[in-house]
Each structure stands twice: as structure tokens, then as C-alpha cells.
PLY file of the C-alpha trace (Angstrom):
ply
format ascii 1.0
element vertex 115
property float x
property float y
property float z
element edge 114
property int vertex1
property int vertex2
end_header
105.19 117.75 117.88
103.33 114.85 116.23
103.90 114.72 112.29
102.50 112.40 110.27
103.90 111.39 106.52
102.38 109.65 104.02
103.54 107.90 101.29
103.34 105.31 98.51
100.79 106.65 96.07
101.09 106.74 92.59
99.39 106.55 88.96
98.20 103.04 88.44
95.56 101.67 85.79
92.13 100.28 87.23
92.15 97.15 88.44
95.43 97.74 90.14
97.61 97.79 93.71
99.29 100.42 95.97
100.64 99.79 99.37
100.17 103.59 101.52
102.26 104.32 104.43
102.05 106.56 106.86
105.15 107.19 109.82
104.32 108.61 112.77
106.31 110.56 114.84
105.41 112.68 118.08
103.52 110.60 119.92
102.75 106.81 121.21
101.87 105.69 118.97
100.35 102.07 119.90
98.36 104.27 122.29
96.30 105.50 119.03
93.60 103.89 116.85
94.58 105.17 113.46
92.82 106.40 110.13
93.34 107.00 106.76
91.10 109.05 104.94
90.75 110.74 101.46
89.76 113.58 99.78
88.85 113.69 95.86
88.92 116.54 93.83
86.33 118.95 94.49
84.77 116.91 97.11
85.28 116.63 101.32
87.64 114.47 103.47
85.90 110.84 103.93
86.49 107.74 106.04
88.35 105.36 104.13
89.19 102.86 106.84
90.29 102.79 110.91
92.39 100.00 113.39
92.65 99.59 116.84
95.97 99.99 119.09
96.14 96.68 118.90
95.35 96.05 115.38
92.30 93.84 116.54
89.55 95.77 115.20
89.03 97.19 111.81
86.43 99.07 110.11
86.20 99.80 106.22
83.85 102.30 104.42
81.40 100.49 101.90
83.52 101.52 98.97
86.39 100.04 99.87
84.94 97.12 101.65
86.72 93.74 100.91
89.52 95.50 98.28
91.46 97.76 100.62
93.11 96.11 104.23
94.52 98.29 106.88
97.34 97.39 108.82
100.14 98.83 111.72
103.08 97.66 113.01
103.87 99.73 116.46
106.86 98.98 117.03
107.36 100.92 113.47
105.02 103.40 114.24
103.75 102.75 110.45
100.14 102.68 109.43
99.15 100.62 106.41
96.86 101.01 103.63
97.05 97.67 100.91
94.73 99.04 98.28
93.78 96.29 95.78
91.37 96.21 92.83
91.59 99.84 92.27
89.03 102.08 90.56
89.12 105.31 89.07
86.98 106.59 91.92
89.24 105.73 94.51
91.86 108.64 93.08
92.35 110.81 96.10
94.74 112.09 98.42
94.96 110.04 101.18
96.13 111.20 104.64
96.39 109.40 107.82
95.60 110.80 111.47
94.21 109.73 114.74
90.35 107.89 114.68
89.72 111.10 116.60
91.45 113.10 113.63
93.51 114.65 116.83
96.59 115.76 114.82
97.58 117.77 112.30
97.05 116.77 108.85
99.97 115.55 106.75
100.83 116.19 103.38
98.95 113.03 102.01
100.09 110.94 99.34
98.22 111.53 95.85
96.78 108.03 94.29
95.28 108.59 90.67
93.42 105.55 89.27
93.24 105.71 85.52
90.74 103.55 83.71
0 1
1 2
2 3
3 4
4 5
5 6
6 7
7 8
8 9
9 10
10 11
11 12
12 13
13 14
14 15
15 16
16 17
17 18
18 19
19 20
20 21
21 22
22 23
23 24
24 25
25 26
26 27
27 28
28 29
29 30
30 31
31 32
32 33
33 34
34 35
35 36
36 37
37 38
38 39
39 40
40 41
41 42
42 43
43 44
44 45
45 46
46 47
47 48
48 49
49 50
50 51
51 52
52 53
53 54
54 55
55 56
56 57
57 58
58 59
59 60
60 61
61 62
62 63
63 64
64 65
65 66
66 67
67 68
68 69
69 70
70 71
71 72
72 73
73 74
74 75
75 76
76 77
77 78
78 79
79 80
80 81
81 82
82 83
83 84
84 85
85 86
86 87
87 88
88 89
89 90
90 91
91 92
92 93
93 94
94 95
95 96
96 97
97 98
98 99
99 100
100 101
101 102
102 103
103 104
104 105
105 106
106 107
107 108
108 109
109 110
110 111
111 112
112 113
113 114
């Protein structure tokens, strides 16, 4: 059964840094590009950024474009999130899953940006 835990997030004032992880367990995987994604109060589940098996390729949504870096290390089976230069609009929960959001959603990990 593939579960996937985040973790790392806190309450930290604007302008600030958190370092998300997420284990995975369940599957292979450096067979998997990996996501993390977020959800804000009252709003949907977005794209926050996505890497390769490899770790090769990387893609970012605008927002967080140039402040937040995704990273793995497979033989960990950890995904990364660095998030620097925080703002209040980045306070979410942020989960982690599969690019193809394949399995099942974890708890998340709450990040609240104050300003």
C-alpha cells in the first residue's frame, strides 16, 4: 500500500524558510516523477512544483518560480520542498503524490505565512 507523509511545515513570518518532506513508502519510488501541491483555505488543490525520476527535470508554478526548489533523494525515497522568501499567500497545506496524482493523498503538512 503506498503512503505518503509529509512533513516540516510550520508558522513562519513573511519573508521566511521551510524545508517540506515527504517519505514514501509502497512503491519504487525512483520509478515516479513526484509533486507537491497545495491547497489554501477555501480554495482547490494547485500545482506547486514537479521532478523527474531522475531529478533532471523540474517544473515550478509562476508563484513560486525562483523562491521554492524541489528536490529527491531515491535512495531515501524523500521528496523535497526548500521554500524560501515566503509570503502570506503561500499558507497552505501541502501534500505530495505522483505527477500523475496516482496515490492516495497524505495528510499534508500545514505551512501558515504570517505577514
Amino acid at each position: 500500500q503506498v503512503q505518503l507523509v509529509e512533513s516540516g511545515g510550520g508558522l513562519v513570518q513573511a519573508g521566511g524558510s521551510l524545508r517540506l518532506s515527504c517519505a514514501a513508502s509502497g512503491l519504487t519510488f525512483r520509478d515516479y516523477g513526484m509533486g507537491w501541491y497545495r491547497q489554501a483555505p477555501g480554495k482547490g488543490r494547485e500545482f506547486v512544483a514537479s521532478i523527474n525520476w531522475s531529478g533532471t527535470a523540474r517544473n515550478y508554478a509562476d508563484s513560486v518560480k525562483g523562491r521554492f526548489t524541489i528536490s529527491r533523494d531515491n535512495p531515501k525515497n524523500t521528496l523535497y520542498l526548500q521554500m524560501n522568501s515566503l509570503k502570506p499567500e503561500d499558507t497552505a497545506i501541502y501534500y505530495c503524490n505522483t505527477i500523475s496524482q496516482s496515490a492516495r493523498w497524505g495528510q499534508g503538512t500545514q505551512v501558515t505565512v504570517s505577514s
